[in-house]
N, C-alpha and C positions, 0 to 999 in steps of 0.2 A: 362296498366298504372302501376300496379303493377310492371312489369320487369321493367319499366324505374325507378319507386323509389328503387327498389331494386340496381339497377345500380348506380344512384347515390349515396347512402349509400356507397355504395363499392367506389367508387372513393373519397366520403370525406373522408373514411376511411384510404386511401390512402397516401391522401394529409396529414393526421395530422400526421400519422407515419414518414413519410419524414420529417415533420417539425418540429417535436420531434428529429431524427434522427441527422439534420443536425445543431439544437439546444446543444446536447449533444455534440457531435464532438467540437463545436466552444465552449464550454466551458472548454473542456480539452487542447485544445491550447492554453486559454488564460489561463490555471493556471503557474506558473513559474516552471523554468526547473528543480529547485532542487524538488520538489514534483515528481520526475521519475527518479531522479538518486542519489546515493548513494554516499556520500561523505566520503574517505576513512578516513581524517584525522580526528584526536578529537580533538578542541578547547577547548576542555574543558581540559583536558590532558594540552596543550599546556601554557593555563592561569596559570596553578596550576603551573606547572615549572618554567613559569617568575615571581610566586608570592615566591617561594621558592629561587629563584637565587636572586630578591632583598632581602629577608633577609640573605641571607650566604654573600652578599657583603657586608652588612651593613646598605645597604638604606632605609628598614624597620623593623619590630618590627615583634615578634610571642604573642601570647597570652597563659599562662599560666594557666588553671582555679583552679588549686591547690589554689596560690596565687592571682589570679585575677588582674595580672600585667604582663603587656609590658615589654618585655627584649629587646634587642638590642643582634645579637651575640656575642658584646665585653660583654654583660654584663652575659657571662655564668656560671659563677661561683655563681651570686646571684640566680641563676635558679636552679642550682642543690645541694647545699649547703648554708648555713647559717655560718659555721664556717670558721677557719682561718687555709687554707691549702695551702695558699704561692699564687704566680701566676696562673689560672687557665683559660686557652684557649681553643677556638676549634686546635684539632691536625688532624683531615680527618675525612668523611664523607661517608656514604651509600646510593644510593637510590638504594629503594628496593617496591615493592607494596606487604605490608604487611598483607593488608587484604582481597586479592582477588578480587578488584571492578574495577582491568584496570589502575586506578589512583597511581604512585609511591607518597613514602611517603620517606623523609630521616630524618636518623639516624646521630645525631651529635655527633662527638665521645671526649673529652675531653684527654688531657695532664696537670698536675700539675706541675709544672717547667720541663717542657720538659719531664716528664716520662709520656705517654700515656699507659700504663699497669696500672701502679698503679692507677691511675686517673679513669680507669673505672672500677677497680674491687673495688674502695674506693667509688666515688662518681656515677656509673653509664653512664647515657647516656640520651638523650635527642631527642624526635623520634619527627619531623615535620609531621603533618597531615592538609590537607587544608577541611575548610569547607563552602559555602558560598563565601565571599568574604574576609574570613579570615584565616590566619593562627596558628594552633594552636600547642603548644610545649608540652608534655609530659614529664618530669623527669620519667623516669624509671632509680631504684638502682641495683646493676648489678644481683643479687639472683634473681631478677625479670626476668630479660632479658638480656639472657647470649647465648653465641653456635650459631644466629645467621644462619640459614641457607639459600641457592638461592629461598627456595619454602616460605619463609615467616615464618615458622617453628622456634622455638627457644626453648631453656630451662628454669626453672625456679624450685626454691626451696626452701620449706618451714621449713628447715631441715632434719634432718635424717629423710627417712623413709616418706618422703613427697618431692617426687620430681615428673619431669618428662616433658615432650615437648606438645605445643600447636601453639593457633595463637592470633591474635589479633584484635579485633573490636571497631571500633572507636567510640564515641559521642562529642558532644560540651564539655561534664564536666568530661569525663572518658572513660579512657581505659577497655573494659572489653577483660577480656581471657576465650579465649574459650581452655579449658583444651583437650587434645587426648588422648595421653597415660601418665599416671602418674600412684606413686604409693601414699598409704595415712596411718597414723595411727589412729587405733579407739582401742575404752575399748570392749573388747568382754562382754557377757553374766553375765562370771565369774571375771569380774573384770580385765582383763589380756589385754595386750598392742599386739593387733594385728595390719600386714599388710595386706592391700589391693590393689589389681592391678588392674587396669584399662586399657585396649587395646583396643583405634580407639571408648571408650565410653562403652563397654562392659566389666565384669569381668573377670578378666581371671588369669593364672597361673603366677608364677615367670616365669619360665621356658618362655611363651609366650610374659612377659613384656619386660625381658633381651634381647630378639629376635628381638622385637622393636625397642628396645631402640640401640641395634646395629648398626639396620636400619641407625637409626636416624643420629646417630653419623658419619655414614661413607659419611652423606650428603655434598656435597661442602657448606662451610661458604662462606659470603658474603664477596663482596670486597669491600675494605677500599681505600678509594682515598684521598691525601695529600690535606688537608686544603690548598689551594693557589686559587688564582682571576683567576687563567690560567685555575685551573680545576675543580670551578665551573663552567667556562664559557660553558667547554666542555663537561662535566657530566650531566648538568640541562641544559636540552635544548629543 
């Protein structure tokens, strides 16, 4: 008697693992096929592009939070200045991903009656970042964000003796920079105007900043693409 209950047990034992078994299986076929395959493209990516390509056409609006006002890209001159510096357009544009998260960000570069030099070393530039469902505009003045290079890297400078290259990290209400190599002025001990150097975060020599800073320089800048509907169409895409 006992072999035979013992035999049964084994056999319900049997039956539940099976039914368990063939339970699991038919739940994993019925989950959908993107839970097992990997989709290369980023929609996300994609979205932020066609939300950038309507505003450089015109069809919608950036958010500024400096001012807490919708521009229109005809309306860049109220974006980046207040005063009265003649005609003030988009002259060409960058996309570039600025802050390392995958997602490109562009750079709207202005001309003031047709001089595009003078227009961004006077009034700056104007960096597109998407957030949500929105996009938002930065006014960066050109001391801030100058030199521009392919890895996101740029210069900026607080005068003499206060310069040097970082990056840039986005929020809803501000740009913050993350500083790398720079150098700074402080009042030493004695009262006396010293400099300080900073390399990659740590202190370090003149001799090691300038070596840097060579680096830096010798990096390719960004390219500049001619303000036109033909190449936004092809640039942002």
């Amino acid at each position: 008697m006992k072999r035979m209950k013992t035999g049964f047990l084994l056999i319900l034992c049997l039956l539940i693992f099976c039914s368990c078994s063939e339970t699991e299986n038919k739940m994993q076929e019925d989950l959908p096929d993107e839970t097992f395959q990997t989709d290369e493209t980023d929609p996300t990516s994609a979205d932020v592009m066609e939300k950038y390509r309507e505003v450089l056409l015109g069809n919608s609006s950036f958010y500024e939070p400096g001012t807490a006002e919708d521009y229109n890209i005809a309306e860049i001159r109220s974006c980046l200045t207040g005063s009265e510096v003649g005609e003030v357009t988009v002259s060409s544009f960058t996309v570039i991903d600025l802050d390392d998260d995958g997602i490109e960000e562009v750079i709207l570069w202005p001309a003031a009656n047709g001089n595009e030099e003078w227009a961004t070393q006077t009034l700056g530039c104007v960096i597109l970042h998407s957030i949500g469902d929105k996009v938002y505009g930065y006014p960066r003045w050109y001391r801030m964000f100058y030199q521009v290079k392919t890895d996101g890297t740029f210069w900026s400078s607080g005068g003499a003796g206060n310069s040097g290259f970082g990056k840039y990290k986005f929020t809803e209400q501000e740009v913050v920079h993350e500083r790398i190599t720079y150098c700074e002025t402080y009042t030493d001990e004695n009262g006396q105007q010293q400099v300080r150097f900073i390399v990659n975060g740590l202190e370090a020599t003149q001799e090691d900043y300038d070596l840097e800073t060579d680096k830096q320089d010798a990096k390719p800048d960004v390219q500049k693409h001619r303000y036109t509907e033909e190449n936004v169409k092809k640039y942002i895409s």
